[in-house]
The first five atom37 places (N, CA, C, CB, O) and aatype in JSON, in Angstrom:
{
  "aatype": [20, 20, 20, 20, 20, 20, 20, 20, 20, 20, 20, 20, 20, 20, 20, 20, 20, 20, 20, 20, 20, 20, 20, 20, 20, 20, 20, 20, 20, 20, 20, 20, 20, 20, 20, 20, 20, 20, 20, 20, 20, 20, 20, 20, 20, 20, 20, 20, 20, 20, 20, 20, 20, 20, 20, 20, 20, 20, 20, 20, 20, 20, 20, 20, 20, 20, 20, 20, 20, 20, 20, 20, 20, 20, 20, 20, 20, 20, 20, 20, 20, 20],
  "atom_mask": [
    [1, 1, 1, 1, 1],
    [1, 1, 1, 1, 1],
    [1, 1, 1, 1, 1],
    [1, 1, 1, 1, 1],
    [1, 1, 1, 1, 1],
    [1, 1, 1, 1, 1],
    [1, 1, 1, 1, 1],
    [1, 1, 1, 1, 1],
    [1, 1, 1, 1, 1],
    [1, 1, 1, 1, 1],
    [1, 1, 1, 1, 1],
    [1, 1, 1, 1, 1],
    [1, 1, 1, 1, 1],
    [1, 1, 1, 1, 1],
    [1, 1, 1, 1, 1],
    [1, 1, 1, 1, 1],
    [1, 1, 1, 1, 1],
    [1, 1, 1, 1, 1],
    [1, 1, 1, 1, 1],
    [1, 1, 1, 1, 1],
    [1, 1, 1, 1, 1],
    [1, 1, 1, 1, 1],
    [1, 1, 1, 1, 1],
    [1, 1, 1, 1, 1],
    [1, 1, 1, 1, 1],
    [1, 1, 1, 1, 1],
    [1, 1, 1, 1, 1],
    [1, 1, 1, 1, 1],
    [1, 1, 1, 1, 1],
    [1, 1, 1, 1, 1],
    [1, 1, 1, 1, 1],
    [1, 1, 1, 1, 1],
    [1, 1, 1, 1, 1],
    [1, 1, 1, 1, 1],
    [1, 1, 1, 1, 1],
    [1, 1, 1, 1, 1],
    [1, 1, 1, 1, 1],
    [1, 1, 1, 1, 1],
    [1, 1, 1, 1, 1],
    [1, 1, 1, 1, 1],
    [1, 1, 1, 1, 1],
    [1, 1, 1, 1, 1],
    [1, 1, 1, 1, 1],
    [1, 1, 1, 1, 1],
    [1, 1, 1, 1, 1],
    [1, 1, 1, 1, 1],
    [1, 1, 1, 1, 1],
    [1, 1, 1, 1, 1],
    [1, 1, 1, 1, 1],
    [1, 1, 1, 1, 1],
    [1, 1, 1, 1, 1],
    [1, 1, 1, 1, 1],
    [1, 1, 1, 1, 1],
    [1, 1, 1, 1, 1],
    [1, 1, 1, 1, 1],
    [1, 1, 1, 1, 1],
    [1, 1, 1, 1, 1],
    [1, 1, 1, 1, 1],
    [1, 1, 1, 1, 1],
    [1, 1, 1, 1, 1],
    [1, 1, 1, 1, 1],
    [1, 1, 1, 1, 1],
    [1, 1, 1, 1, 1],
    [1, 1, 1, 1, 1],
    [1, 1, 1, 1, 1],
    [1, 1, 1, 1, 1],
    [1, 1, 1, 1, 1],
    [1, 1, 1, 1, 1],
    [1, 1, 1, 1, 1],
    [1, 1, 1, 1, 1],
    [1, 1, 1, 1, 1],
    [1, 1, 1, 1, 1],
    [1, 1, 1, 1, 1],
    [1, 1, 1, 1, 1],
    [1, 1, 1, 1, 1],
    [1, 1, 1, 1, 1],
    [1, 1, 1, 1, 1],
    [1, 1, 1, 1, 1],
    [1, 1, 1, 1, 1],
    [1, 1, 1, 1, 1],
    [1, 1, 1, 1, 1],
    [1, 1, 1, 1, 1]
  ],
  "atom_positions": [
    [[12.65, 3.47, -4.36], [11.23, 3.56, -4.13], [10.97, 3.37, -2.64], [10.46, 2.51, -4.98], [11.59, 2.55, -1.96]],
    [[9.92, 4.26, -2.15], [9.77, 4.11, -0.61], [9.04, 2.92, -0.66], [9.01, 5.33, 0.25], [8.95, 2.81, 0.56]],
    [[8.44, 1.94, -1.08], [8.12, 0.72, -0.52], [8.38, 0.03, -0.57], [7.53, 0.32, -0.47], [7.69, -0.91, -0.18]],
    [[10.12, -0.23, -1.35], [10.75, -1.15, -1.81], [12.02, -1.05, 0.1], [11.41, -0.69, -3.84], [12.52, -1.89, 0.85]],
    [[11.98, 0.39, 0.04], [12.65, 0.78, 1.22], [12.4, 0.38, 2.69], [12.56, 1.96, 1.19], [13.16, 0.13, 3.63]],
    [[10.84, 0.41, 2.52], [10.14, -0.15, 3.73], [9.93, -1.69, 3.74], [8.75, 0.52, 3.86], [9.24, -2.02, 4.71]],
    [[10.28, -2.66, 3.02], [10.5, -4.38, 2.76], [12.14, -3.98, 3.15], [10.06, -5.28, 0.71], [12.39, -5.05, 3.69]],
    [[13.33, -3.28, 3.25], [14.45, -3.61, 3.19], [14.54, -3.48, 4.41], [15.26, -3.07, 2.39], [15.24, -4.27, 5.05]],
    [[13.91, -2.54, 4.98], [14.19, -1.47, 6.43], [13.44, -3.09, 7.6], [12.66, 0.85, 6.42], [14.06, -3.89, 8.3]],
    [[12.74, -3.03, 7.47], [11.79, -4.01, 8.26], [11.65, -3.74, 9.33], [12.06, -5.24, 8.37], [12.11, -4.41, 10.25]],
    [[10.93, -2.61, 9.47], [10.13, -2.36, 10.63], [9.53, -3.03, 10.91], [9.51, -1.57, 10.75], [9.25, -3.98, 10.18]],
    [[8.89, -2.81, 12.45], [7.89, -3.54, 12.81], [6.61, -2.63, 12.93], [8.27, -4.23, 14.02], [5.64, -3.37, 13.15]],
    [[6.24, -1.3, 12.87], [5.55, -0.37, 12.64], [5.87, 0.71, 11.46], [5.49, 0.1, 13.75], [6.84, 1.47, 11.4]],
    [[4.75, 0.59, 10.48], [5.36, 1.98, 9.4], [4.31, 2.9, 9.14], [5.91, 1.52, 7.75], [3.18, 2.54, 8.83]],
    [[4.66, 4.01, 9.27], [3.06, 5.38, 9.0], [3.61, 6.03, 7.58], [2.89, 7.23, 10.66], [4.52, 6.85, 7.63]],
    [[3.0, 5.62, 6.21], [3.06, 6.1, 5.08], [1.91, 7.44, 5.14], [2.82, 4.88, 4.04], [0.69, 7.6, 5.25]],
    [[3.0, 8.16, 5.01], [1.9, 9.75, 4.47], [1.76, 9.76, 3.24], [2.5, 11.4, 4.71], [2.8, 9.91, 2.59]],
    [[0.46, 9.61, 2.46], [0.76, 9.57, 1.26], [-1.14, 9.54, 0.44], [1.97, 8.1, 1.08], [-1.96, 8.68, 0.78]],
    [[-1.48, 10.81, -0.77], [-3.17, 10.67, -0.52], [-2.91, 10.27, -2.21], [-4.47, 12.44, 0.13], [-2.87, 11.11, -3.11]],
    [[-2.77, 8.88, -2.38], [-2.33, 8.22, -3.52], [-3.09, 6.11, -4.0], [-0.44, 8.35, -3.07], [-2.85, 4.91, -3.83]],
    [[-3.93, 6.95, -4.54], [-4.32, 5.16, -4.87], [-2.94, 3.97, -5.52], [-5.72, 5.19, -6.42], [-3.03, 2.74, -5.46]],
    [[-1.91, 4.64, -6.01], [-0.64, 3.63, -6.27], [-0.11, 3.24, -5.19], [0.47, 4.14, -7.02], [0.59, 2.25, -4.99]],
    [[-0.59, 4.38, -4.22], [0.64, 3.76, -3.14], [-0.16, 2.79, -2.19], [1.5, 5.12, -2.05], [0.38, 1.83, -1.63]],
    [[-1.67, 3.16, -2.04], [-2.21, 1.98, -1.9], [-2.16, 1.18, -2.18], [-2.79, 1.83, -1.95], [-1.92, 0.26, -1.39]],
    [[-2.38, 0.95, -3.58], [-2.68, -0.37, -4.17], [-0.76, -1.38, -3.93], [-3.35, 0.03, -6.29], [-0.61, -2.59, -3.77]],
    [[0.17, -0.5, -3.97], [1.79, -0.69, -3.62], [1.91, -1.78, -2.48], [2.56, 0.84, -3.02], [2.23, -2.97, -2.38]],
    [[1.51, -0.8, -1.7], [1.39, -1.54, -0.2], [0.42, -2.41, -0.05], [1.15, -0.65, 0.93], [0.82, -3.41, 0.54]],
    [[-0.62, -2.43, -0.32], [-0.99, -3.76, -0.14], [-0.53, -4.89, -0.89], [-2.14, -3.79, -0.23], [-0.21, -5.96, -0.38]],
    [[-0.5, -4.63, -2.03], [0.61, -5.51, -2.76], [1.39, -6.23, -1.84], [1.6, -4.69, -3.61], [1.31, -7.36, -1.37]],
    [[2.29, -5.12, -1.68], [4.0, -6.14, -0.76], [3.41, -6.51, 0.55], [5.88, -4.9, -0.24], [3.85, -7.58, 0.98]],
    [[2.47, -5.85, 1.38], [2.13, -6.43, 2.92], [1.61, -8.17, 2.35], [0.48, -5.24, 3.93], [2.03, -9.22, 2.82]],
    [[0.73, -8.04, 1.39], [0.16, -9.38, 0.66], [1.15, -10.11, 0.18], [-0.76, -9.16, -0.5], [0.77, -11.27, -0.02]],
    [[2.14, -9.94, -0.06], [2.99, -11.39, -0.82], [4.48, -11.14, 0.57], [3.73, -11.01, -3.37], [5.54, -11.76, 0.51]],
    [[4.22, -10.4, 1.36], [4.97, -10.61, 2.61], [6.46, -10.23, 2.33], [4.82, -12.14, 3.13], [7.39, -10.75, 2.94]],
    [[6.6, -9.38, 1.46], [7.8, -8.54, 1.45], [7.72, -7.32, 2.71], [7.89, -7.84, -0.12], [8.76, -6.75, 3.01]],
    [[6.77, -7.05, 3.22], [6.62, -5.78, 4.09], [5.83, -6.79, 5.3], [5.55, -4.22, 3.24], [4.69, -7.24, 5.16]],
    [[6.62, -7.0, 6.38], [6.48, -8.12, 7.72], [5.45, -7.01, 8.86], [8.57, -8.63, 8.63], [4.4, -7.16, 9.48]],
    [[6.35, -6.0, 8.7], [5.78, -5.38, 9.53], [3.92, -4.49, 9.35], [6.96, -4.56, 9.71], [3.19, -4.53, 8.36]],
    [[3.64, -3.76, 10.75], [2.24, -2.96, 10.46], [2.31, -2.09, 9.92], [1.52, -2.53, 11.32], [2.88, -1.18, 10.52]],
    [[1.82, -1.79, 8.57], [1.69, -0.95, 7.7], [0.27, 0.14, 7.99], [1.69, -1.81, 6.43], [-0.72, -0.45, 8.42]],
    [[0.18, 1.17, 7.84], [-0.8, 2.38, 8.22], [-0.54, 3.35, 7.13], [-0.52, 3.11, 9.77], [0.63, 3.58, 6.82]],
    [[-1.63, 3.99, 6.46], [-1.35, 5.23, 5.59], [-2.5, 6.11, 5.9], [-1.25, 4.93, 3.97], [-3.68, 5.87, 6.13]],
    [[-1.88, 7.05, 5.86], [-3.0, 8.25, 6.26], [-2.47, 9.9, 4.81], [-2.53, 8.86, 8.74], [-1.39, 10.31, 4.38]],
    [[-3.59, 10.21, 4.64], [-3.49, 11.3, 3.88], [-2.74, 12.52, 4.67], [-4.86, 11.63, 3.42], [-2.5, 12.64, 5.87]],
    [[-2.43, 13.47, 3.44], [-1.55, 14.98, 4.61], [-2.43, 15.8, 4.51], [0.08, 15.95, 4.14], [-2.34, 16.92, 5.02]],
    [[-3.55, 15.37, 3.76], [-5.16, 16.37, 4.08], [-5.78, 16.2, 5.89], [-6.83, 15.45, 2.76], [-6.43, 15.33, 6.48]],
    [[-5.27, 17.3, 6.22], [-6.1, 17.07, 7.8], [-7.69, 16.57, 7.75], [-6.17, 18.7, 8.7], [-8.39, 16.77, 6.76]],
    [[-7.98, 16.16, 8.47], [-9.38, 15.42, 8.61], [-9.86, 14.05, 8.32], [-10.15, 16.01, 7.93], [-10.83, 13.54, 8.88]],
    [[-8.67, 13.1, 6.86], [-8.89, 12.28, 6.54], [-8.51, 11.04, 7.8], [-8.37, 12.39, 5.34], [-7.88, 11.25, 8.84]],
    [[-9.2, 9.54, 7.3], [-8.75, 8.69, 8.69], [-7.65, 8.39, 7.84], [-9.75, 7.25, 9.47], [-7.31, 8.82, 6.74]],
    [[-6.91, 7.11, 9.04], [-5.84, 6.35, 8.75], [-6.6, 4.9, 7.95], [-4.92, 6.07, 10.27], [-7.77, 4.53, 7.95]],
    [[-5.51, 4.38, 7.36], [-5.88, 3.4, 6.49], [-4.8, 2.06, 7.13], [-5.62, 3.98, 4.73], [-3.59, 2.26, 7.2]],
    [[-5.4, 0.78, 7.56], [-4.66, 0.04, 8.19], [-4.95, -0.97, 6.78], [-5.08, -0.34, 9.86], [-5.98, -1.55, 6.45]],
    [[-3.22, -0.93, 5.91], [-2.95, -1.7, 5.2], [-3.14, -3.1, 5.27], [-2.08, -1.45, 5.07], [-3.66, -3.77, 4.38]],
    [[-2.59, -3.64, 6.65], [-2.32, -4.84, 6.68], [-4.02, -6.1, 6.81], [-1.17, -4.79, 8.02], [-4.22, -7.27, 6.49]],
    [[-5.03, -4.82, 7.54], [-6.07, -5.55, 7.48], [-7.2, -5.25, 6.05], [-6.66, -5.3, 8.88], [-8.37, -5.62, 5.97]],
    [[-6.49, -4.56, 5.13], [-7.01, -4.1, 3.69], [-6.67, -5.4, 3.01], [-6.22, -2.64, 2.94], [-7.47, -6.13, 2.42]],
    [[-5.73, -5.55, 3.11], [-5.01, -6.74, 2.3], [-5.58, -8.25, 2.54], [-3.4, -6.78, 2.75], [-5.86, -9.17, 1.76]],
    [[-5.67, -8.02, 4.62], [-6.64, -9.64, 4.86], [-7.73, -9.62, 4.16], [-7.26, -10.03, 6.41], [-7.99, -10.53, 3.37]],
    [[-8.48, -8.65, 4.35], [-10.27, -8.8, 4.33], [-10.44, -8.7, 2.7], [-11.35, -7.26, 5.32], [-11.61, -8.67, 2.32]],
    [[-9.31, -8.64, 1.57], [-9.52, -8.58, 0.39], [-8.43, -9.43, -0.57], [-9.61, -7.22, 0.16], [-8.05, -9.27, -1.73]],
    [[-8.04, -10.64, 0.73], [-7.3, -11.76, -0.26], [-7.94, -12.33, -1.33], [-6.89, -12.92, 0.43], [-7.43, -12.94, -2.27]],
    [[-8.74, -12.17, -1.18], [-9.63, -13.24, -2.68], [-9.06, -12.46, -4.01], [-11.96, -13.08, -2.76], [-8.71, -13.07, -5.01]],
    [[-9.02, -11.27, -3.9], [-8.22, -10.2, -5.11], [-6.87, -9.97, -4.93], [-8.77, -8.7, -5.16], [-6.23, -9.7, -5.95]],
    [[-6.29, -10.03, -3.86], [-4.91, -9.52, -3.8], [-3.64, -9.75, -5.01], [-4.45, -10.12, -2.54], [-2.73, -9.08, -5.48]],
    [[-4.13, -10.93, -5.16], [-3.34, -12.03, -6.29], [-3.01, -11.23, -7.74], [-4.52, -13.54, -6.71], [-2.0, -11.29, -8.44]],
    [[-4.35, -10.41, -7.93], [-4.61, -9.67, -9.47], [-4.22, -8.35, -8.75], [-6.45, -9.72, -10.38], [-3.34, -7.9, -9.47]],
    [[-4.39, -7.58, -7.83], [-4.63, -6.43, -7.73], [-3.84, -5.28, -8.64], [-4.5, -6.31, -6.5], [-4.24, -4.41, -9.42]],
    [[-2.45, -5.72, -8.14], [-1.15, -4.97, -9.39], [-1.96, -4.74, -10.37], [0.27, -5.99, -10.11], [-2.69, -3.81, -10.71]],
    [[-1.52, -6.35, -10.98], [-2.03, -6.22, -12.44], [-3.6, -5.27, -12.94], [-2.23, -7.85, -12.84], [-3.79, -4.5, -13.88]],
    [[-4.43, -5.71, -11.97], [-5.61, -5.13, -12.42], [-5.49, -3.47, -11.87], [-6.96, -6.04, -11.81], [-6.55, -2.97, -12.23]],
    [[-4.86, -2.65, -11.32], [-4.38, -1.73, -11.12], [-3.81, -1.37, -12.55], [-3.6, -1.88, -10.03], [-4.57, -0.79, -13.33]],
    [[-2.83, -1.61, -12.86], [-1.81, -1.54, -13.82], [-2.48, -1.43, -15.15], [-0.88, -2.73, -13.73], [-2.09, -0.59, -15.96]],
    [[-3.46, -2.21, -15.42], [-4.42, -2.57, -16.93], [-5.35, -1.6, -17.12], [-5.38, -4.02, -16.95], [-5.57, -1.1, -18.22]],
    [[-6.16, -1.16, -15.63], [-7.17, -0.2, -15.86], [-6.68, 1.28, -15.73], [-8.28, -0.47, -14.9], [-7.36, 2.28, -15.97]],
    [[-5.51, 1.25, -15.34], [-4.91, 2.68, -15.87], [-4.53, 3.57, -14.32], [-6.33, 3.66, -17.0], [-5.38, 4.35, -13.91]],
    [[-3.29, 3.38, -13.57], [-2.81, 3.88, -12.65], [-3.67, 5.05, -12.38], [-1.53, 4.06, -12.86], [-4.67, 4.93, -13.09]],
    [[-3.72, 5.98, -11.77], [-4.73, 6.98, -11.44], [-3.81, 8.65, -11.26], [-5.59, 6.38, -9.83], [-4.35, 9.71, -10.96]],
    [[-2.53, 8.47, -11.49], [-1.36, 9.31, -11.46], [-0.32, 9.17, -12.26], [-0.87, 9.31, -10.41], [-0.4, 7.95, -12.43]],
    [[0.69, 9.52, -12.92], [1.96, 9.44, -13.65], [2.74, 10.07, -13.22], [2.02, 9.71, -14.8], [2.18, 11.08, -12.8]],
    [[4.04, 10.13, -13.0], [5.33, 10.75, -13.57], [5.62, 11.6, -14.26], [5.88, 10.23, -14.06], [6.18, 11.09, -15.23]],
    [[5.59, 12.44, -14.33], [6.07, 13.57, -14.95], [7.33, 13.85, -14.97], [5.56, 14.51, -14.55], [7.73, 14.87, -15.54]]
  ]
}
């Protein structure tokens, strides 16, 4: 999994391309329980969209971080596997 890859790798800068609420909700996850040290950034591969700075998603919404997975996970991922 690439965000299991990016906690092993340990950058100190990472640019996730990716136009995915799992991988959001992913990354903030691990930047939040501090498996991922480094600055995390995601930006869509739709031209026009902004960048998304993980690491200050995760500060300004610690009061939830704790549930987020889970409450991710319960109300029904927003993509599958095929």
């Amino acid at each position: 999994m690439i965000i299991r890859q990016i906690a092993y790798v340990g950058a100190s800068e990472v640019l996730v391309v990716a136009d995915d609420t799992d991988v959001f909700v992913l990354l903030c996850h691990f930047v939040f329980e501090s498996d991922i040290t480094g600055h995390v950034m995601m930006v869509s591969p739709v031209k026009g969209r902004s960048f998304i700075d993980i690491n200050v998603s995760a500060e300004k919404n610690h009061d939830v971080m704790g549930n987020l997975l889970a409450a991710h996970g319960v109300t029904g991922c927003d993509t599958f596997a095929t």
